[in-house]
C-alpha positions as CSV (number, residue, x, y, z in Angstrom):
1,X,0.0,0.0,0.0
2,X,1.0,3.6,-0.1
3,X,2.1,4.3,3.2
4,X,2.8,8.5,2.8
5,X,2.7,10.5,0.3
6,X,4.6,14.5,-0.6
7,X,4.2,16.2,-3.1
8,X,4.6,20.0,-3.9
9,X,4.3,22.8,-6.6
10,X,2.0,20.2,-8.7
11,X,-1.4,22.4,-9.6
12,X,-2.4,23.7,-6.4
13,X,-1.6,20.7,-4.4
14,X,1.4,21.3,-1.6
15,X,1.3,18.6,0.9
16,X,3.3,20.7,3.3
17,X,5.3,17.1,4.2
18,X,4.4,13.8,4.1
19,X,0.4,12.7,4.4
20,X,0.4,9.5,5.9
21,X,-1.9,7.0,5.0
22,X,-4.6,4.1,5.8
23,X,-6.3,1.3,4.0
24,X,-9.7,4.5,3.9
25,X,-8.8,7.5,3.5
26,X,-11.1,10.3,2.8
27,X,-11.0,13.7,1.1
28,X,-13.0,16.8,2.0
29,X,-13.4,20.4,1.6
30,X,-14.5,22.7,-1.1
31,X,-14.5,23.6,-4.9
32,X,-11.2,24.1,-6.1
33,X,-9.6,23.5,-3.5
34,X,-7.8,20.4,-4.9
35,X,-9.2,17.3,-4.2
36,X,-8.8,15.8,-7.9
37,X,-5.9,17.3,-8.7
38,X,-4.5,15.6,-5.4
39,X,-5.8,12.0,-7.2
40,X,-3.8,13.3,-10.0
41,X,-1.3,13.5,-8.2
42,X,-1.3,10.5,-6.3
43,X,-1.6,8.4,-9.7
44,X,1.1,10.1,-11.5
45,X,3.5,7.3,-11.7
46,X,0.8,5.0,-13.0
47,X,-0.9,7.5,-15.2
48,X,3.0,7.9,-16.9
49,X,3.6,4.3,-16.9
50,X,0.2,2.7,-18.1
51,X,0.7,5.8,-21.1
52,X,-3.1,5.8,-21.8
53,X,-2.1,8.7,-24.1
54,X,-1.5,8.2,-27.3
55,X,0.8,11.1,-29.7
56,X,3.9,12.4,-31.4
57,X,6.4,12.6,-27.6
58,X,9.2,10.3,-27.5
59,X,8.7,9.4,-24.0
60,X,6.1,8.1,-22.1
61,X,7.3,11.3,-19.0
62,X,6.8,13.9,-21.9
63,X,3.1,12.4,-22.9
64,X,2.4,12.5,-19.2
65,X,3.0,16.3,-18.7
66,X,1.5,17.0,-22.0
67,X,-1.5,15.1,-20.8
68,X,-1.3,17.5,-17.7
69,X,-1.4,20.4,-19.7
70,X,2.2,20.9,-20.1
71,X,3.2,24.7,-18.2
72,X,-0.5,24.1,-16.4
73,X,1.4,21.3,-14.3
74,X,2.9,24.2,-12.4
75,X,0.5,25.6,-9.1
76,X,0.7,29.6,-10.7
77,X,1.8,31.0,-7.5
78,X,5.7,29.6,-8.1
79,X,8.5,31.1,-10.4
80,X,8.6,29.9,-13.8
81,X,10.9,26.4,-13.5
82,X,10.4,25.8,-10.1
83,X,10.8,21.9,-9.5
84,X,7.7,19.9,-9.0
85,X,8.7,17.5,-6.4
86,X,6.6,13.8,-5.9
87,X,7.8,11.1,-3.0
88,X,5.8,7.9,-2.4
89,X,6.7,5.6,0.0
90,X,5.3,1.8,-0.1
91,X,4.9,-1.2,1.9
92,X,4.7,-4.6,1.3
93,X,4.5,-4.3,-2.2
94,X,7.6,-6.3,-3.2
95,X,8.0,-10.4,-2.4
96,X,10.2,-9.4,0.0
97,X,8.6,-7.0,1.8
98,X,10.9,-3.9,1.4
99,X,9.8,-1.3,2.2
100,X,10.7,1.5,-0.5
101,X,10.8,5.6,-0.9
102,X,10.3,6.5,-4.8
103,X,11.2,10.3,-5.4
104,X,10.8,12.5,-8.6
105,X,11.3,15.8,-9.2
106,X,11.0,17.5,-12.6
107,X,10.8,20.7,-14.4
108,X,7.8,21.7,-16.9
109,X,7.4,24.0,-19.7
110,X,5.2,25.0,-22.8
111,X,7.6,22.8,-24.9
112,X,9.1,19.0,-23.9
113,X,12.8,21.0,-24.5
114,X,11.7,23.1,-21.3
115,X,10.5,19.6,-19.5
116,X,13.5,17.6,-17.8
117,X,13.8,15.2,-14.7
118,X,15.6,17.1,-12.1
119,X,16.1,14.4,-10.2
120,X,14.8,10.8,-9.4
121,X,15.8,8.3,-6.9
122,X,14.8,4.7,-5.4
123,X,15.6,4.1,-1.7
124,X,14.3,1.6,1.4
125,X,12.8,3.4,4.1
126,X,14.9,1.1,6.7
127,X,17.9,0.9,7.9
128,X,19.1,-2.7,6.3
129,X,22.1,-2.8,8.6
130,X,24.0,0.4,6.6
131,X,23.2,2.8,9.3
132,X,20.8,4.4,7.0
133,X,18.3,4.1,4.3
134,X,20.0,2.5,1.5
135,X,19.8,4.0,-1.9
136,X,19.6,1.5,-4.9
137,X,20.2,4.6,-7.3
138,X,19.7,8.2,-7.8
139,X,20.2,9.8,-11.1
140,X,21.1,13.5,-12.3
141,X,20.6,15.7,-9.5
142,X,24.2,17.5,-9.3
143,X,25.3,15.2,-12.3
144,X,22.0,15.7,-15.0
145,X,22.2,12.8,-17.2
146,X,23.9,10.7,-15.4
147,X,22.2,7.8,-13.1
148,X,24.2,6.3,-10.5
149,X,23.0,2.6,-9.0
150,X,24.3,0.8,-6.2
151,X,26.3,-2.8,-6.3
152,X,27.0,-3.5,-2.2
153,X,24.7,-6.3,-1.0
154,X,25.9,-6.5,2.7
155,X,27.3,-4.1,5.4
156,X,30.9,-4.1,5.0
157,X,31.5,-4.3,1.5
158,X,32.8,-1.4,-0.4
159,X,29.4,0.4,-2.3
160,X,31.1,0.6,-5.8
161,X,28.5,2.4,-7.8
162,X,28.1,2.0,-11.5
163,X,28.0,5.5,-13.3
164,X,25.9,5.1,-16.8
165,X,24.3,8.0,-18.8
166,X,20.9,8.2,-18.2
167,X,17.7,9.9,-20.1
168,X,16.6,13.0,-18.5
169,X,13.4,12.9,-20.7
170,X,12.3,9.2,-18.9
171,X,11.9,7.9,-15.9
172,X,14.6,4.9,-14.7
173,X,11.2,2.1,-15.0
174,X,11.0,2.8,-18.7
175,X,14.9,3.1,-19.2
176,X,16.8,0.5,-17.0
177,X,16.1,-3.1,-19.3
178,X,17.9,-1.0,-22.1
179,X,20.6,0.2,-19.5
180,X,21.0,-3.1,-18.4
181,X,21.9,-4.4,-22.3
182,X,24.1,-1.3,-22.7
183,X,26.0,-1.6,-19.4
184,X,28.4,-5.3,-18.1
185,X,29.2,-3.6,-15.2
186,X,25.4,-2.8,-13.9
187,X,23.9,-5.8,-15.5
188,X,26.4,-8.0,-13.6
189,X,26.0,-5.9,-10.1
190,X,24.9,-7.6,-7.1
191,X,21.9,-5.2,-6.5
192,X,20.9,-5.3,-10.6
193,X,18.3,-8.4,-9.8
194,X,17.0,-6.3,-6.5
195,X,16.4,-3.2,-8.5
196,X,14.9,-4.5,-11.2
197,X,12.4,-6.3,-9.8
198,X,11.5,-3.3,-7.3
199,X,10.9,-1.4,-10.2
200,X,8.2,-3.7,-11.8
201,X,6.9,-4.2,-8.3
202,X,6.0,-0.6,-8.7
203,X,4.9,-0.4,-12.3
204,X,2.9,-3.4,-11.7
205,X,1.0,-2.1,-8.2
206,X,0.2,1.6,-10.5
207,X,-1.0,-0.8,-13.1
208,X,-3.8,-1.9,-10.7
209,X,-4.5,1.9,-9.8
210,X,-7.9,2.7,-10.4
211,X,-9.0,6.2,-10.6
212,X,-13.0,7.2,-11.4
213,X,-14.9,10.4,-11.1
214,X,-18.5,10.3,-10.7
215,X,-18.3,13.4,-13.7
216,X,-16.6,11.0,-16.3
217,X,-18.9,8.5,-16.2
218,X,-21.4,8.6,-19.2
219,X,-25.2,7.5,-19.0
220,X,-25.1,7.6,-22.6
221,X,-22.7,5.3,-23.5
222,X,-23.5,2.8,-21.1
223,X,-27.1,2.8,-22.4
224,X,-25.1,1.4,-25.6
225,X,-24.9,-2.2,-26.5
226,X,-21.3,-4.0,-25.2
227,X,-19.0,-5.0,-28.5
228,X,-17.9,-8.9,-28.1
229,X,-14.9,-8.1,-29.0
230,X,-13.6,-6.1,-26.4
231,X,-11.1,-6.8,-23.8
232,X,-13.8,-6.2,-20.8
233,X,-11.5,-7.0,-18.0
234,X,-11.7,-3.5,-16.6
235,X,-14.4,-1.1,-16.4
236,X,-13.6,2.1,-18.5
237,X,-13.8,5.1,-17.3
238,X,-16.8,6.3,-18.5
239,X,-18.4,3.1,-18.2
240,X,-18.8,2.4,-21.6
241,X,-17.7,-0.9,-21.6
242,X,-20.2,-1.8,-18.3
243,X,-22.0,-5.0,-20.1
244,X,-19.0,-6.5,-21.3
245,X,-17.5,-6.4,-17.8
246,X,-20.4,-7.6,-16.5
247,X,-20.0,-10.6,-18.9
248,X,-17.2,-11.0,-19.1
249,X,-16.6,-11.9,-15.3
250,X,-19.8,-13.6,-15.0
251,X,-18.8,-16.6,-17.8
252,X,-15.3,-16.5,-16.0
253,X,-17.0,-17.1,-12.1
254,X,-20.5,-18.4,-12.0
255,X,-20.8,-17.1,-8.3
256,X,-19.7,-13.5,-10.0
257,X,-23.2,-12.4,-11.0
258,X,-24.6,-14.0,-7.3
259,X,-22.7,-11.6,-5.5
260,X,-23.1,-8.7,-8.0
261,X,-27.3,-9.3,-7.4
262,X,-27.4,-9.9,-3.7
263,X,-25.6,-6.1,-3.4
264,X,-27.7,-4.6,-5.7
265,X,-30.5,-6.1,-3.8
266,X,-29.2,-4.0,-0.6
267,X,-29.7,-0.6,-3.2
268,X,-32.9,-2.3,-4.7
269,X,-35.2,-4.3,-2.8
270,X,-37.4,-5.4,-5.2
271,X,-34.7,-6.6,-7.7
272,X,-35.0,-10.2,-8.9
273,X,-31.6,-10.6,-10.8
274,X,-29.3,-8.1,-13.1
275,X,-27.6,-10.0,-16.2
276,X,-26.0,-9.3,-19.7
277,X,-27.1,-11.2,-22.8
278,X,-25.3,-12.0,-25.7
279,X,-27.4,-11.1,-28.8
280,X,-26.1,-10.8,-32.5
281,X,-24.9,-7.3,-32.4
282,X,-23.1,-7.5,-29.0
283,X,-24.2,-7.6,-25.1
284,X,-26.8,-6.2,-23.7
285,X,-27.4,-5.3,-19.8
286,X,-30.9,-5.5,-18.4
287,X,-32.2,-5.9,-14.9
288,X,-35.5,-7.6,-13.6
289,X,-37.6,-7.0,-11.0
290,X,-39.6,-9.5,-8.6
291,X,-43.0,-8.6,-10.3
292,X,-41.3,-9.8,-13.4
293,X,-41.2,-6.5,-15.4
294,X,-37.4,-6.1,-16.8
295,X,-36.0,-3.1,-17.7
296,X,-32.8,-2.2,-20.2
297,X,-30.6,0.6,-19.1
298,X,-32.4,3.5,-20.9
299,X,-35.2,2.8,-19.1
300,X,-33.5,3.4,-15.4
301,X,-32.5,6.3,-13.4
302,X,-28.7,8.0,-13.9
303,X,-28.6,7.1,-9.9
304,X,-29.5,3.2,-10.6
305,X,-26.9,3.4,-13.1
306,X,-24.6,4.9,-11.3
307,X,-25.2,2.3,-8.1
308,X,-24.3,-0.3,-10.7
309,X,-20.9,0.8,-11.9
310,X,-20.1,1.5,-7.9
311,X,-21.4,-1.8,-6.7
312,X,-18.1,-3.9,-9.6
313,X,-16.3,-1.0,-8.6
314,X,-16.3,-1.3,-5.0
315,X,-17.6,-5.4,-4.4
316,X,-16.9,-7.2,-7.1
317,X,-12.9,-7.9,-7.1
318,X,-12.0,-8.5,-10.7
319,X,-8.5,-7.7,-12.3
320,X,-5.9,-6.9,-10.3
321,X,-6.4,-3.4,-8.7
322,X,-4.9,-2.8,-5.6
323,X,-5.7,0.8,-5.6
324,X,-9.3,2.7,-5.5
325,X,-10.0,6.1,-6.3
326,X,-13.3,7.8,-6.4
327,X,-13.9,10.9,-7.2
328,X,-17.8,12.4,-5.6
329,X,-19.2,9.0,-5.5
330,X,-22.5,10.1,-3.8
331,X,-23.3,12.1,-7.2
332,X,-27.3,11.4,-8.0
333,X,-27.3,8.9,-5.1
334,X,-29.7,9.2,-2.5
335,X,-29.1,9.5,0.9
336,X,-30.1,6.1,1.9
337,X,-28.3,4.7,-1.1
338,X,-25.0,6.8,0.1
339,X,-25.2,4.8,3.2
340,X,-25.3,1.5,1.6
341,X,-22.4,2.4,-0.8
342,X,-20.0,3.9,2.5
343,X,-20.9,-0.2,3.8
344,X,-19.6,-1.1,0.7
345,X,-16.3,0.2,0.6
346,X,-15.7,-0.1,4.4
347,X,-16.2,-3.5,4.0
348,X,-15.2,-4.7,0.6
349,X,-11.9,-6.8,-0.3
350,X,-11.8,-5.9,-3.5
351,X,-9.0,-3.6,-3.2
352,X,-6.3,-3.0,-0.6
353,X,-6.8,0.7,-0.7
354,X,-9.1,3.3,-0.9
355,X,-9.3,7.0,-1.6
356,X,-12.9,9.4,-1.4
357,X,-13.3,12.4,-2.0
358,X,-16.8,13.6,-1.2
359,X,-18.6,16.9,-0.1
360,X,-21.6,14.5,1.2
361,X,-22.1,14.7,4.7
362,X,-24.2,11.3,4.3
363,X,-21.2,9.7,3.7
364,X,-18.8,10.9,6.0
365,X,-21.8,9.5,8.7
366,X,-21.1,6.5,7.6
367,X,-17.2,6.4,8.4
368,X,-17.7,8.0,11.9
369,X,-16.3,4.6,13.6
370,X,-14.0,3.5,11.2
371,X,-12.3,7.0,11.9
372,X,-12.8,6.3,15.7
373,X,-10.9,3.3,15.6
374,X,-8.1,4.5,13.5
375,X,-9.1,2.2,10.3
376,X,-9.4,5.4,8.3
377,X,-7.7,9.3,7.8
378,X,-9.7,12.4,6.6
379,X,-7.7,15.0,4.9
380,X,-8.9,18.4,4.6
381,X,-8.5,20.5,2.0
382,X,-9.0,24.5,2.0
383,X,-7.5,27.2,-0.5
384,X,-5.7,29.0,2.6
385,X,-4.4,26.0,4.4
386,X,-3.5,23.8,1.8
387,X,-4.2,19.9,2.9
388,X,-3.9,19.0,6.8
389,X,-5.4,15.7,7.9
390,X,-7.8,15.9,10.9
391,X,-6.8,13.0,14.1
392,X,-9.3,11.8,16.1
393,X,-8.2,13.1,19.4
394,X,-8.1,16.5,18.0
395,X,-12.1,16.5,17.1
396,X,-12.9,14.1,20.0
397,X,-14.2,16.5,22.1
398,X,-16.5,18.3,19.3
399,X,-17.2,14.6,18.2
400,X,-18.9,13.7,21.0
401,X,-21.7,10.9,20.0
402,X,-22.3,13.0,16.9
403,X,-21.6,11.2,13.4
404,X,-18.6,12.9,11.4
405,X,-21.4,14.3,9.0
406,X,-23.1,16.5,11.6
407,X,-19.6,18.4,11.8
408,X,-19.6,19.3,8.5
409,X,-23.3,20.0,8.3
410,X,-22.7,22.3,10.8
411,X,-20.0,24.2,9.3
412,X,-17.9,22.5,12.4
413,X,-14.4,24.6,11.5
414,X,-13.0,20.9,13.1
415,X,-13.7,19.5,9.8
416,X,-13.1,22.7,7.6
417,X,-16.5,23.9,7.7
418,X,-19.0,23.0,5.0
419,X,-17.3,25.5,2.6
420,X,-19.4,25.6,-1.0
C-alpha cells in the first residue's frame, strides 16, 4: 500500500510534508480546492507508466506532462521552473517486503525541450544494517544525465556504484532493461536483480491503480450495446464498456453475478436478478424486477446506473487493482443509497486501498467509527491551508456521540466547515 505521500508545486496541491496513510482515506473540503488534482497526483507514476495517451512525444514522462497540460502542471503562484517535487513511500508491495521511498522531481514547460527530470531516486525506508536508508540509485541531481545505481549487498563491502548516462526525458522504469543491455558492469552488479524487480513491483502495483470520477462516467454510452470483441476486464472510465464487464466476469465465475445481485438487492429491494445477454450485435445489460417487469438501461434512473458501476467497482474484485480512487461518488445517489455504498467500501476486499473524496455529509456519517478506531484518515483541503489531515483526538471532544457528517453540516471549523 502507499504508506505516505509528498508532493509540492504540482497544480495547487502542496502537501506541506508527508500525508500518511490508511487502508480508507477520505478527502474533504471545497470547490477548487484540490481534491482531484491531489488523485492526480497520487496516480502520477501509474498515469505515466500505463501511457493511456497516445501522440507524437518520444517518451512516455513527456506524454504525461503534455497530458497535464504541459506549463499548467505548475500551481501559478511559483516562479517559472520551479521543480515539482513527488515522494511515495510503499509497503509490502515487493515479495520481500521492502519497504521503499520512490522520489521524482522534474521541471515543466510549454515545450518538452523546457520539460527535464531534475532528479529521481529509489531508496528503502529502513535501515538494512548500513546505518541508513540504502539508496539503490539516484540519477542526475548535481550530475543531470547521469544515473548512479548501487552494487553493495551487505554491510561491509565497499558500495562501488556503476556510473551510466541516463535519459533526462524518462523515468529509470521505462529506461533500465535497455541500461541493463548497454552496461556489463550494472547488468552483472549484485543489487541489478533487487532493483529491477523493485521497479516492476511498482509499475505493476500503479497498473492496478484505479482512478473514477462520478463526472466522467457517461449514462449515454452505457445505455449502448457491449462489443464482443472487447477486452472487458476492466471497467472504463466512462463506463462504456459496463456489459461486457459484467459478462465478461460472469462466464469466468459463476458465483460473480450472485454476489453482483445480492448487493444490488441492498440498493434495490425489489430486484430479482441483473444479467448481460449475448445477442447478434453484441451484449446487452438489463435488470429484472420481482413482479417480473425487466427493464434495459435506458429505461432506469442515472442514480440506478450509477449504483451499478459503484457496486463492480467497490464489491466485485475482478482484475488486479490494488488501488481505488473515487472521485464524488454520492453524485445522483440518495441518501439512503449513500449509506449503503460507504458499507460497501468499508467493508469490501476488493481492493487494498481506498481513496474518497466527497462533499456529502451522508457519507462521512457513515465512516464515523472507522475513523474512531483509526481504520481510516480524513484530509482536509482548503484554499488558505493547503491539505492538513484531521486525528481523532483532535475533534474528540467536538465529536462527541455525533456522526462525522453533523460536523460538516454544521460548518464545524473541526472538519473545515462545510465550505461551497
Amino acid at each position: 500500500m502507499i504508506k505516505s505521500f509528498s508532493c509540492s508545486n504540482f497544480r495547487n496541491i502542496h502537501t506541506n510534508g508527508e500525508l500518511n496513510f490508511k487502508r480508507l482515506n477520505i478527502l474533504i473540503g471545497g470547490n477548487n480546492t484540490g481534491k482531484t488534482n491531489f488523485i492526480r497526483a497520487l496516480s502520477f507514476i501509474g498515469d505515466m507508466l500505463n501511457d493511456r495517451l497516445s501522440g507524437s512525444m518520444p517518451t512516455a514522462f513527456l506524454r504525461e506532462i503534455a497530458r497535464n497540460g504541459w506549463s499548467h502542471c505548475l500551481n501559478n503562484q511559483v516562479a517559472a521552473g520551479s521543480p515539482i517535487d513527488f515522494s511515495w513511500k510503499f509497503e509490502n508491495i515487493t515479495d520481500d517486503k521492502e519497504p521503499l521511498k520512490y522520489y521524482l522531481s522534474f521541471s515543466v514547460g510549454n515545450k518538452p525541450e523546457d520539460c527535464t527530470i531534475l532528479q529521481e531516486s529509489l531508496d528503502s525506508t529502513r535501515d538494512n544494517g548500513f546505518g541508513r536508508p540504502y539508496n539503490y540509485f539516484s540519477c542526475h541531481g548535481k550530475n543531470p544525465g547521469i544515473g548512479s545505481f548501487s552494487t553493495v549487498v551487505s554491510k561491509g563491502k565497499v558500495n562501488t556504484r556503476v556510473r551510466v548516462d541516463v535519459d533526462s526525458n524518462e523515468t529509470i522504469m521505462r529506461q533500465f532493461k535497455d541500461l541493463l543491455l548497454e552496461s556489463d558492469k550494472l547488468y552483472n552488479g549484485e543489487r541489478t536483480k533487487d532493483i529491477k524487480n523493485y521497479l516492476q513491483d511498482i509499475e505493476n502495483y500503479f497498473s492496478a491503480f484505479d482512478v473514477y470520477s462520478s463526472a466522467k462516467f457517461s449514462n449515454e454510452k452505457m445505455e449502448k450495446m457491449g462489443s464482443v470483441n472487447d477486452e472487458n476486464t476492466r471497467l472504463m472510465m466512462d463506463g462504456s464498456n459496463f456489459a461486457g464487464v459484467f459478462n465478461y466476469y460472469n462466464s469466468e465465475n459463476m458465483m460473480w453475478k450472485k454476489e453482483f445481485n445480492t448487493r444490488m438487492q441492498e440498493i434495490i429491494p425489489s430486484l430479482y436478478e441483473c444479467d448481460a445477454f449475448m445477442q447478434t450485435d453484441g451484449i446487452k445489460f438489463r435488470i429484472g424486477l420481482k413482479d417480473q417487469k425487466q427493464y434495459d438501461l435506458t429505461d432506469i434512473s442515472e442514480g440506478t446506473r450509477k449504483a451499478l458501476m459503484l457496486n463492480m467497482l467497490i464489491n466485485m474484485k475482478h482484475g488486479a487493482n490494488k488501488v481505488l480512487a473515487l472521485d464524488e461518488p454520492e453524485v445522483n445517489l440518495h441518501p439512503a443509497w449513500q449509506h449503503i455504498i460507504t458499507e460497501w467500501i468499508i467493508h469490501s476486499n476488493a481492493f487494498e486501498q481506498c481513496f474518497i473524496s466527497t462533499h456529502s455529509p451522508d457519507m462521512l456519517d457513515g465512516f464515523t467509527e472507522e475513523f474512531k478506531s483509526g481504520n481510516c484518515s480524513i484530509f482536509i483541503f482548503s484554499l488558505g491551508d493547503g491539505i492538513r489531515e484531521v486525528k481523532y483526538q483532535d475533534i474528540k471532544d467536538q465529536l462527541g456521540e455525533f456522526e462525522l457528517g453533523d460536523l460538516y453540516r454544521s460548518a464545524d471549523i473541526a472538519l473545515g466547515g462545510w465550505e461551497c
